[in-house]
C-alpha positions as CSV (number, residue, x, y, z in Angstrom):
1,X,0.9,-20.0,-13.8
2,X,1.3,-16.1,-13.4
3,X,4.0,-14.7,-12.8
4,X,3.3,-11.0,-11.1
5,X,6.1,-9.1,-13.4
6,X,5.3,-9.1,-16.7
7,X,2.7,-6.7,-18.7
8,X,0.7,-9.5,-20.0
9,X,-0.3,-10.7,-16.1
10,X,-1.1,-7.0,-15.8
11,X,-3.0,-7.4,-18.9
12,X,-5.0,-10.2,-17.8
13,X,-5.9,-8.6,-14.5
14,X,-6.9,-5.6,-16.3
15,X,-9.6,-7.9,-18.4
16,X,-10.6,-9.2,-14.7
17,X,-11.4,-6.1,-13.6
18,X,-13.9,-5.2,-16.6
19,X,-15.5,-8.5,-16.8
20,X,-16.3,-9.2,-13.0
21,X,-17.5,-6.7,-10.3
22,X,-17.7,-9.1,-7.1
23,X,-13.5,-10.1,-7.4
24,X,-12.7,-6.3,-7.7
25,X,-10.9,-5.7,-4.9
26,X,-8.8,-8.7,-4.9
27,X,-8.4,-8.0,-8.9
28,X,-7.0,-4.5,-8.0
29,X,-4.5,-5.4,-5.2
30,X,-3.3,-8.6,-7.9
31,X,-2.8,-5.8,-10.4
32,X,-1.4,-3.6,-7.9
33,X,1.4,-6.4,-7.3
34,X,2.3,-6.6,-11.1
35,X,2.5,-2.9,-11.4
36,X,4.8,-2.7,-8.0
37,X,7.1,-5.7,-9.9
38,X,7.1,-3.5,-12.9
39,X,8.2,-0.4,-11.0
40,X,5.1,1.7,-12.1
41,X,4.3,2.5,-8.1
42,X,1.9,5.5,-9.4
43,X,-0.4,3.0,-11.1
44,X,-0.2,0.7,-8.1
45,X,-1.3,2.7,-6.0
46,X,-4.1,3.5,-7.9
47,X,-5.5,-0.2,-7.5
48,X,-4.7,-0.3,-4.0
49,X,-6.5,3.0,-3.3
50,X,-9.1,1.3,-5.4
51,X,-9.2,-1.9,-3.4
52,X,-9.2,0.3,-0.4
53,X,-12.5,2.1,-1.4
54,X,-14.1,-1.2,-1.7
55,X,-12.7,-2.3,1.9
56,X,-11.6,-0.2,3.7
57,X,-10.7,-3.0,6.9
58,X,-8.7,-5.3,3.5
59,X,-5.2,-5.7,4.8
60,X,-3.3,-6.8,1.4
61,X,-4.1,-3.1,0.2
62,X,-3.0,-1.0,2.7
63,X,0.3,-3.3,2.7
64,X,0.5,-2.7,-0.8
65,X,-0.2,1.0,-1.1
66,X,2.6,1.4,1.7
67,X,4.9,-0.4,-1.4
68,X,3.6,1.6,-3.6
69,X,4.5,5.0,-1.5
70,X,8.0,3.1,-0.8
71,X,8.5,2.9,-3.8
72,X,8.2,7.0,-4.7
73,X,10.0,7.5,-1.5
74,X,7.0,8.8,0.3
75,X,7.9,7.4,3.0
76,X,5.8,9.1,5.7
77,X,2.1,8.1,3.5
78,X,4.1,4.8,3.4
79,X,4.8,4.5,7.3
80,X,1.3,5.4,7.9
81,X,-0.2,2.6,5.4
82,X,1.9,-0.3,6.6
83,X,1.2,0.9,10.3
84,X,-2.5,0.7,9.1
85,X,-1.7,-2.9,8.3
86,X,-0.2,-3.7,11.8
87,X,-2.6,-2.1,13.7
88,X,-5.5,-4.0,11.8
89,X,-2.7,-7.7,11.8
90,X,-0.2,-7.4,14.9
91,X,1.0,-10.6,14.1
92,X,2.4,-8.7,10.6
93,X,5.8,-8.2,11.6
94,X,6.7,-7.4,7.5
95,X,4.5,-4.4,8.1
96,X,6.0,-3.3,11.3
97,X,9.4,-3.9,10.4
98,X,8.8,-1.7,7.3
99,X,7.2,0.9,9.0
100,X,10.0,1.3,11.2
101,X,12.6,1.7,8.4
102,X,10.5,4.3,6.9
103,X,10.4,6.1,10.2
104,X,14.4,5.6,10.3
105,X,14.7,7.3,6.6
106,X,12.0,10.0,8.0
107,X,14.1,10.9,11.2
108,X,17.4,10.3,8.7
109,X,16.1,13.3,6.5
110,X,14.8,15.3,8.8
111,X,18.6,15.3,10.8
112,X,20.0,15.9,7.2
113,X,17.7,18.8,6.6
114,X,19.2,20.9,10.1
115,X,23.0,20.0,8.8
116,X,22.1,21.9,5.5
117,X,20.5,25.3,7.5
């Protein structure tokens, strides 16, 4: 059983991706998963950039590089990637209802930034 927050299921993922070529892009998004559990949101959105590359239509990595942006409160690139998984799944409501709270902090922001001028 693997548990996606620990370093040695990142370990084991990272052997994956060495040892087999055709499982790459579900190997990276996997690892991606660990790394967003471990809070290291720079390395996964690495993998799902990777995965990305690979597949550009693959759901799971756009929905995970929207975490990963989430996660360092980028939260336009991460309204963007999750409405790239809605608009390729509209039956996704995770994604949309995501995307819409990173538009809320977005427009949140943006009416905090013309208090402070």
């Amino acid at each position: 059983v693997f548990f996606f927050n620990d370093t040695a299921t990142t370990e084991i993922y990272t052997e994956q991706i060495v040892g087999s070529v055709r499982c790459v892009q579900e190997t990276d998004t996997n690892r991606a998963l660990c790394y967003l559990k471990l809070n290291q949101f720079e390395k996964a959105l690495v993998d799902a950039q990777k995965s990305l590359k690979i597949n550009p239509k693959w759901i799971k990595g756009y929905f995970i590089e929207g975490e990963a942006y989430k996660g360092l409160k980028d939260y336009a690139e991460a309204a963007t990637s999750y409405f790239q998984t809605y608009s390729k799944d509209t039956s996704n409501t995770e994604a949309k209802n995501k995307m819409d709270a990173c538009v809320k902090i977005i427009r949140s922001q943006q009416a905090l930034s013309l208090i402070h001028i």
